[in-house]
C-alpha positions as CSV (number, residue, x, y, z in Angstrom):
1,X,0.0,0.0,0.0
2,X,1.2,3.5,-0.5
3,X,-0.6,6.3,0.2
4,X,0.4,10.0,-0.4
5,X,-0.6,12.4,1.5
6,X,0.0,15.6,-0.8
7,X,-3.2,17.7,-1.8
8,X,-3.0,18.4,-5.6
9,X,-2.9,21.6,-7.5
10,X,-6.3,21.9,-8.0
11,X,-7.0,21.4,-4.6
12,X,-5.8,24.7,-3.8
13,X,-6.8,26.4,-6.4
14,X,-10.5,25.2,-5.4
15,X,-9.9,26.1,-1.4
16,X,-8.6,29.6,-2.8
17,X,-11.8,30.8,-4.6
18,X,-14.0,29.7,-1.5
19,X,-11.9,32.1,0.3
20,X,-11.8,34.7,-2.4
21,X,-15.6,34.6,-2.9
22,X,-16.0,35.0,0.8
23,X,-13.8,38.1,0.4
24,X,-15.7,39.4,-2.5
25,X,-18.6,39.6,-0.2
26,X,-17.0,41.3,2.4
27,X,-15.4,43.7,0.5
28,X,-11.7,43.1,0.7
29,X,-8.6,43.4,-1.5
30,X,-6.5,40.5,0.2
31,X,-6.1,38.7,3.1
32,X,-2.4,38.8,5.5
33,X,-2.9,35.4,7.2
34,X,-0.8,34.1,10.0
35,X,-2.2,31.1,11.6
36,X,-0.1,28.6,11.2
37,X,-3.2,26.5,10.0
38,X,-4.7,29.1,7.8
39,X,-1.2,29.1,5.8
40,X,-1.4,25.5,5.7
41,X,-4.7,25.3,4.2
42,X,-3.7,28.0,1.6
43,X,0.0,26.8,0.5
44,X,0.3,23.3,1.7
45,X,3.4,24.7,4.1
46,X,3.5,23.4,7.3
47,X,5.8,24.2,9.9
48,X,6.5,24.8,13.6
49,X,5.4,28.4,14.7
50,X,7.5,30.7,17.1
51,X,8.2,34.3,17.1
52,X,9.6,34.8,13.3
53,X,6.0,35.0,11.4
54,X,4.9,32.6,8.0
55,X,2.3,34.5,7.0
56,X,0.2,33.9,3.7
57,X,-1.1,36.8,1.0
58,X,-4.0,36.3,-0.6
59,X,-5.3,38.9,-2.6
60,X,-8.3,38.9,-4.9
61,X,-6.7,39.0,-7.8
62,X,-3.1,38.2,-8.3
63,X,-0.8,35.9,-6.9
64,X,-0.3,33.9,-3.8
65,X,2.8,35.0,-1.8
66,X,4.1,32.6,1.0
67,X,6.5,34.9,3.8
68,X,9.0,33.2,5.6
69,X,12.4,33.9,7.5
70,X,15.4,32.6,5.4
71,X,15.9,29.7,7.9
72,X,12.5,28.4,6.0
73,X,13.0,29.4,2.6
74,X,14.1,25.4,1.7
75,X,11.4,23.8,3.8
76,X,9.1,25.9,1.8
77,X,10.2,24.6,-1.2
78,X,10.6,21.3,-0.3
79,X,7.3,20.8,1.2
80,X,6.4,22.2,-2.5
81,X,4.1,25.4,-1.4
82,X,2.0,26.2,-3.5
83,X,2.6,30.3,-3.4
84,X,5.3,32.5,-4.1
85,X,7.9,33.2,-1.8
86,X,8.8,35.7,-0.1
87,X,12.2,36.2,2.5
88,X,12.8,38.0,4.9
89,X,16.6,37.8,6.6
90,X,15.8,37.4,10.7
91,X,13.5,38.8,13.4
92,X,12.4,41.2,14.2
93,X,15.3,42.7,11.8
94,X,16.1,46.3,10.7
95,X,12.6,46.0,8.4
96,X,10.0,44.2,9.7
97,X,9.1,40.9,7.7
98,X,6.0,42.7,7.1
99,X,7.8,45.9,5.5
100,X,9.5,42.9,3.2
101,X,6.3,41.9,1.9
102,X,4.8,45.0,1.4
103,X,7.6,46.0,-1.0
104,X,6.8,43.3,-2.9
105,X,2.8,42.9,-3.1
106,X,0.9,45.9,-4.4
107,X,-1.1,48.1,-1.4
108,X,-4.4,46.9,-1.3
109,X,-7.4,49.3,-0.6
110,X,-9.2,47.1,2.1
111,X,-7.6,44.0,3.8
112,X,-8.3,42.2,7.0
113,X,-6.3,39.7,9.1
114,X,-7.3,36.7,11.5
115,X,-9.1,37.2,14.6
116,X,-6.3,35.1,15.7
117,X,-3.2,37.8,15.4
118,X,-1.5,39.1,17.8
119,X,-2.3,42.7,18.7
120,X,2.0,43.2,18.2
121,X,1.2,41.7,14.7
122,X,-1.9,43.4,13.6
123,X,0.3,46.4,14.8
124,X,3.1,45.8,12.3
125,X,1.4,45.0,9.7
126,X,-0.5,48.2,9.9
127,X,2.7,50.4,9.7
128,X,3.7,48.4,6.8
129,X,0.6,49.0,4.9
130,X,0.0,53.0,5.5
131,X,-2.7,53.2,2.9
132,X,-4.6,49.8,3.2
133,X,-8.2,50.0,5.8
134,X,-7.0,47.6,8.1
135,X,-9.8,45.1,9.8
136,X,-10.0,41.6,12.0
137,X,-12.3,39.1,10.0
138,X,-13.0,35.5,10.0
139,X,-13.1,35.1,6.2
140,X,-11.2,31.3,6.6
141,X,-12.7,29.7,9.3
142,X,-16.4,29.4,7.7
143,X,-14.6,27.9,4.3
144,X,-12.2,25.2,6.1
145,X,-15.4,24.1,8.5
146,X,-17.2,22.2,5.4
147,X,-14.4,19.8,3.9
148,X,-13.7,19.2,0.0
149,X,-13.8,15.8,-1.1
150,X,-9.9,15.6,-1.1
151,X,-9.6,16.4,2.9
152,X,-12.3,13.5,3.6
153,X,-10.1,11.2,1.7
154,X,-7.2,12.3,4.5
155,X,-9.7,12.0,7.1
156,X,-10.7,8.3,6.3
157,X,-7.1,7.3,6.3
158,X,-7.1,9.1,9.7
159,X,-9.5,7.3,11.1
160,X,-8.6,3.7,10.2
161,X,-4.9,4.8,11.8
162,X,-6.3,5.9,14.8
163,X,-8.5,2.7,15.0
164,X,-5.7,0.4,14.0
165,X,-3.6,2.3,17.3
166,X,-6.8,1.8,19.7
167,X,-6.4,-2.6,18.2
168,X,-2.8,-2.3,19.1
169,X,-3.3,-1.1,23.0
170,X,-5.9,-3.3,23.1
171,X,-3.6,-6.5,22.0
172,X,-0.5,-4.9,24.5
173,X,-3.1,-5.3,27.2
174,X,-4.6,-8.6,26.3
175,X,-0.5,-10.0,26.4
176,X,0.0,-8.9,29.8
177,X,-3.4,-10.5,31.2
178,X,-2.2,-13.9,29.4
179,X,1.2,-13.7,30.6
180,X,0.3,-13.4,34.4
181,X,2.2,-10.1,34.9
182,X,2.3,-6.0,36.0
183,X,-0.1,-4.8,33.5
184,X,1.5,-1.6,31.5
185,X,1.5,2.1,32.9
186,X,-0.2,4.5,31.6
187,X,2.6,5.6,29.8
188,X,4.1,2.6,28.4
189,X,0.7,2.0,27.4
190,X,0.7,5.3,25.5
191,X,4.1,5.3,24.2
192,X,3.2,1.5,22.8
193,X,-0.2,2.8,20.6
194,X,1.9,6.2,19.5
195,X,4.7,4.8,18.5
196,X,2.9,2.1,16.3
197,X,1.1,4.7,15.1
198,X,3.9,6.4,13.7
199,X,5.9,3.0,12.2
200,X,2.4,2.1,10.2
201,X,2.1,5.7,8.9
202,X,5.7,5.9,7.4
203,X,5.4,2.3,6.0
204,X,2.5,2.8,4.2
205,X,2.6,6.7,3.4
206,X,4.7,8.9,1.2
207,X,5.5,12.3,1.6
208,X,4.4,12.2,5.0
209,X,3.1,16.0,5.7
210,X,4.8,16.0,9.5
211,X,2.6,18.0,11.7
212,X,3.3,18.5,16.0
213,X,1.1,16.0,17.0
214,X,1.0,12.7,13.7
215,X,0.1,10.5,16.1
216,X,-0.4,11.3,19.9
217,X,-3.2,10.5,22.6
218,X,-3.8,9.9,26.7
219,X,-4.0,7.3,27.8
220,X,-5.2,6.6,31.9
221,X,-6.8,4.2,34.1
222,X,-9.5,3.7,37.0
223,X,-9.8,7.0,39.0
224,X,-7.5,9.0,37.1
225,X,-9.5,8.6,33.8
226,X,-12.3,10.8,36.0
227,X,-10.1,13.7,34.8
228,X,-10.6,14.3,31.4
229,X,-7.5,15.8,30.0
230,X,-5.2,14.3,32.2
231,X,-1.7,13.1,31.1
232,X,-0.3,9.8,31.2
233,X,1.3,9.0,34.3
234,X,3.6,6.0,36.0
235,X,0.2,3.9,37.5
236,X,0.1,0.7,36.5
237,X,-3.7,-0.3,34.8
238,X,-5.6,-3.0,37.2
239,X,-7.9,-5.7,37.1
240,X,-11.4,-4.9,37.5
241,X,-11.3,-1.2,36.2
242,X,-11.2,0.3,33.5
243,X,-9.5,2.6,31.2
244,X,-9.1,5.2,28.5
245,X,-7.3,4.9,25.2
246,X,-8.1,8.7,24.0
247,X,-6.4,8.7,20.7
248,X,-5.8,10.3,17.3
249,X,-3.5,11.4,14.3
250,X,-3.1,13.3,11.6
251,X,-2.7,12.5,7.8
252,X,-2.0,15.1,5.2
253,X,-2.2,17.2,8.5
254,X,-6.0,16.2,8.8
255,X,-7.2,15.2,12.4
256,X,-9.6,12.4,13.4
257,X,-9.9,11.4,17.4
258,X,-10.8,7.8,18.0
259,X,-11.3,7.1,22.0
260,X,-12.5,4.2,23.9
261,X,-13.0,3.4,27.2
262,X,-12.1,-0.5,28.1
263,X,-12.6,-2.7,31.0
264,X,-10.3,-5.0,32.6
265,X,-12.2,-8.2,34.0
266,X,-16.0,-9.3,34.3
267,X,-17.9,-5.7,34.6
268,X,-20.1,-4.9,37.6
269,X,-23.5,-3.3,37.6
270,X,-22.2,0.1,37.8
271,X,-19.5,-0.1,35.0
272,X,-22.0,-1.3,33.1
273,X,-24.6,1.4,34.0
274,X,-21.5,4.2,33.4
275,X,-20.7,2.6,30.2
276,X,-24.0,1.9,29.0
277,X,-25.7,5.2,29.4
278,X,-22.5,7.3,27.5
279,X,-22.4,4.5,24.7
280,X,-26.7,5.4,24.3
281,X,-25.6,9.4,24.5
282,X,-23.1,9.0,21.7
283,X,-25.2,6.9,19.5
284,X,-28.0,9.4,20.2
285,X,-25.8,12.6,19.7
286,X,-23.9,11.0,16.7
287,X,-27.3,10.5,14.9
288,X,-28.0,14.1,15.3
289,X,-25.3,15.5,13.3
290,X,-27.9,16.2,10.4
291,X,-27.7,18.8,7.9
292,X,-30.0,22.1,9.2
293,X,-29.5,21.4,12.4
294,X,-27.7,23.2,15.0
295,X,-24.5,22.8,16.8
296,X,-26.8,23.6,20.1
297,X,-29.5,21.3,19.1
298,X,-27.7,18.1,18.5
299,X,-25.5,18.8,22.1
300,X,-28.9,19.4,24.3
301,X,-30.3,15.7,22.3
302,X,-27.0,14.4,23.1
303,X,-26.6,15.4,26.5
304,X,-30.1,14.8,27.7
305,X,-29.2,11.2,27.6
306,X,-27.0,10.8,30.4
307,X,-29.4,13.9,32.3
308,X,-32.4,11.6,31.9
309,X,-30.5,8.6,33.3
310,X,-29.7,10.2,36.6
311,X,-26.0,11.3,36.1
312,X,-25.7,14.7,35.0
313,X,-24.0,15.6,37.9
314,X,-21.1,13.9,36.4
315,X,-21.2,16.1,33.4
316,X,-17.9,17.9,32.4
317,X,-17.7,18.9,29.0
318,X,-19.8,19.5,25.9
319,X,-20.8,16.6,22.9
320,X,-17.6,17.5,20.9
321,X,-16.3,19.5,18.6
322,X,-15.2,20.4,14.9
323,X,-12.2,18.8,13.7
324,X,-9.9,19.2,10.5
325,X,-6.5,20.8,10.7
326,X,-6.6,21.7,13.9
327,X,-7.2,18.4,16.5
328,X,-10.0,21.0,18.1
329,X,-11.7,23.6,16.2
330,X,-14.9,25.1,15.1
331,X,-18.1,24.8,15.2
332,X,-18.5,23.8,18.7
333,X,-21.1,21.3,19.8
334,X,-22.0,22.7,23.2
335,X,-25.2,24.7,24.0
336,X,-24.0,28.4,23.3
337,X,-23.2,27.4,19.3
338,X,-26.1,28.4,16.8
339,X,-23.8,27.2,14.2
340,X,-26.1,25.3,11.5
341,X,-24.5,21.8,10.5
342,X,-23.4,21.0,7.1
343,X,-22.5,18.8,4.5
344,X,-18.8,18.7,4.8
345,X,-18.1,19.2,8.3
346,X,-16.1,16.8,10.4
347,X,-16.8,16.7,14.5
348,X,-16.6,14.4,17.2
349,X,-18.8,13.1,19.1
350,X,-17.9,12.4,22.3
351,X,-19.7,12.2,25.8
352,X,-18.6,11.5,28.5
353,X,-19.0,11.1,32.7
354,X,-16.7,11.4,34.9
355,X,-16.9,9.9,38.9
356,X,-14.5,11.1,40.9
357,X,-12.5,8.5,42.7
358,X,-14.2,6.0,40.4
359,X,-13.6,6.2,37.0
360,X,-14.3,8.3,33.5
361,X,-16.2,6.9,30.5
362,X,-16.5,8.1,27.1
363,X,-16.1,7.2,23.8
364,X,-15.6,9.7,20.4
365,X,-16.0,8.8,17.1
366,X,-14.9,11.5,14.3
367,X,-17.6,11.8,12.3
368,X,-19.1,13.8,9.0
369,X,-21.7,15.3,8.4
370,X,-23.5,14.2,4.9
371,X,-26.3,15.0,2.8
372,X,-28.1,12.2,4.2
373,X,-27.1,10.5,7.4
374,X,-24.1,11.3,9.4
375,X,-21.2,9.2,8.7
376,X,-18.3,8.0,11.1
377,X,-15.1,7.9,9.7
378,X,-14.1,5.7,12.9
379,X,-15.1,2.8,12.8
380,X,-13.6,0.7,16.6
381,X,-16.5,-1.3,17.9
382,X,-18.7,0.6,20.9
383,X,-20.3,-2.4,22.2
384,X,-20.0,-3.6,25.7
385,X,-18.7,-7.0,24.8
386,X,-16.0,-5.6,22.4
387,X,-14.4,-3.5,25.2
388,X,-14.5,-5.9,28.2
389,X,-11.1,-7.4,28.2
């Protein structure tokens, strides 16, 4: 099998006139872009952001023009961006990198920038552009929220990685039950499913587009997995509870989260309650992800579940959220988003409880929203029997 993960040409081409029609609407000349996500989406570039900006041009009409510091200028071309490029020697320099683009891009008449830049930034840029009306706007984040056919592609190989990963704890944990022995920590246990995660992506990929997190996840057992976002720690997993594989990866730099929450041993009556009730909230909240729905609408359906059963005191978090280039994004699927679902979107859904001193359970699928009904891209199994061990 090999499986690139480069977006083509036209890819770009077809992302760019989203963008530019959105502009069109709003009345701008170009767009100065510096999320290190945004330029991704718009050049293919990907790299690891600190205080030198990569910043993207985008302008109407006219050419694409990639800024980076000279320490980037071969990445860029290696990675094959798909702008022009533009260098600037070192930061913050006697020009600012902005001053270096602006004496090579002509001065548009009305231009925004990300909500996402820095006030210093915004600041710059405006001193480099005298002449250009100067706004904040969120012109890309509507356009990357509803997918093009290539991104699902990446998405789907994603997903069957991150599944594949969730098999492979599952079979580390399954050895050390036969063999007698200390079950693994939570951090063997999560360096195990990362690093395999990794070794099948390079085997069966080319031009692996290398991103901060391709494969990562947290993994904890028992009472620790009643936190959340905790981090793997030294405790060794035990008979008779349970735990938390919470993992995911990115391919062609496009996210998926696959999590599920095992048992070690024969369940009891209030595992099984626990499990039970979040698997029926997921299921529930999963089939809501309809097209004309609301981000709101599908969280209250979702959530009412575990409410109804008698545990919404052990509530933490919201149904899930968008996912794409960035492992969380928008829209949001939590009670204060309006945001109107559509075909193209990629969430998770992901419920959860969490008893302190006990245990947490929850279980995320990534899935997209179609045209008909939603579709999980992950594909693990959620039923009880598949996750007793």
């Amino acid at each position: 099998m090999s499986f690139s993960q480069r977006l083509p040409v036209s890819f770009y081409e077809t992302a760019r006139e989203r963008v530019r029609t959105a502009m069109y609407d709003l009345g701008l000349d170009a767009l100065l872009l510096d999320d290190p996500l945004d330029v991704a989406y718009l050049t293919g570039f990907t790299h690891f952001p600190n205080e030198r900006p990569v910043a993207c041009w985008l302008p109407l009409d006219g050419p694409v023009v990639l800024l980076v510091p000279d320490l980037e200028r071969e990445y860029a071309a290696d990675q094959g961006a798909q702008a022009e490029i533009a260098v600037y020697p070192e930061f913050p320099g006697v020009r600012s990198p902005f001053e270096v683009l602006a004496a090579q891009v002509p001065a548009p008449g009305a231009a925004a920038y990300a909500p996402s830049t820095s006030v210093g930034r915004a600041d710059a840029i405006a001193r480099a552009f005298p002449g250009t009306r100067w706004r904040s706007a969120d012109v890309l984040g509507p356009v990357r929220q509803r997918k093009l056919p290539e991104e699902v592609v990446l998405h789907e190989e994603a997903a069957r990685i991150a599944d594949a990963m969730i098999a492979a704890g599952v079979e580390l944990v399954r050895e050390a039950l036969a063999a007698g022995g200390e079950l693994p920590t939570e951090t063997e246990l999560a360096a195990h499913v990362i690093g395999y995660g990794s070794r099948l992506m390079y085997a069966e990929h080319t031009d692996v587009v290398v991103v901060p997190m391709l494969t990562g996840g947290l993994v904890y057992g028992g009472p620790n997995s009643a936190q959340p976002h905790r981090l793997p720690g030294g405790e060794r997993l035990r008979r008779g509870e349970t735990f938390m594989l919470s993992l995911g990866c990115a391919v062609g730099g496009r996210f998926v989260e696959s999590e599920r929450t095992f048992v070690i041993g024969e369940p009891t009556a209030e595992q099984i309650l626990y499990y039970e009730t979040v698997r029926e909230a997921q299921e529930v909240g999963t089939q809501a992800l309809l097209a004309g729905g609301t981000c709101a609408e599908a969280n209250g359906r979702c959530l009412s579940v575990i409410r109804d059963a008698g545990l919404g005191e052990y509530l933490r978090h919201r149904q899930g959220h968008g996912i794409g280039l960035g492992f969380h994004e928008p829209p949001w699927l939590e009670d204060g988003d309006p945001t109107v679902l559509a075909p193209g979107m990629i969430l998770s859904s992901e419920p959860g409880v969490y008893v302190p001193g006990h245990a947490g359970y929850r279980i995320s699928d990534t899935v997209l929203v179609t045209e008909g009904e939603p579709r999980r891209l992950t594909a693990y199994s959620r039923e009880l029997s598949d996750v007793v061990i």
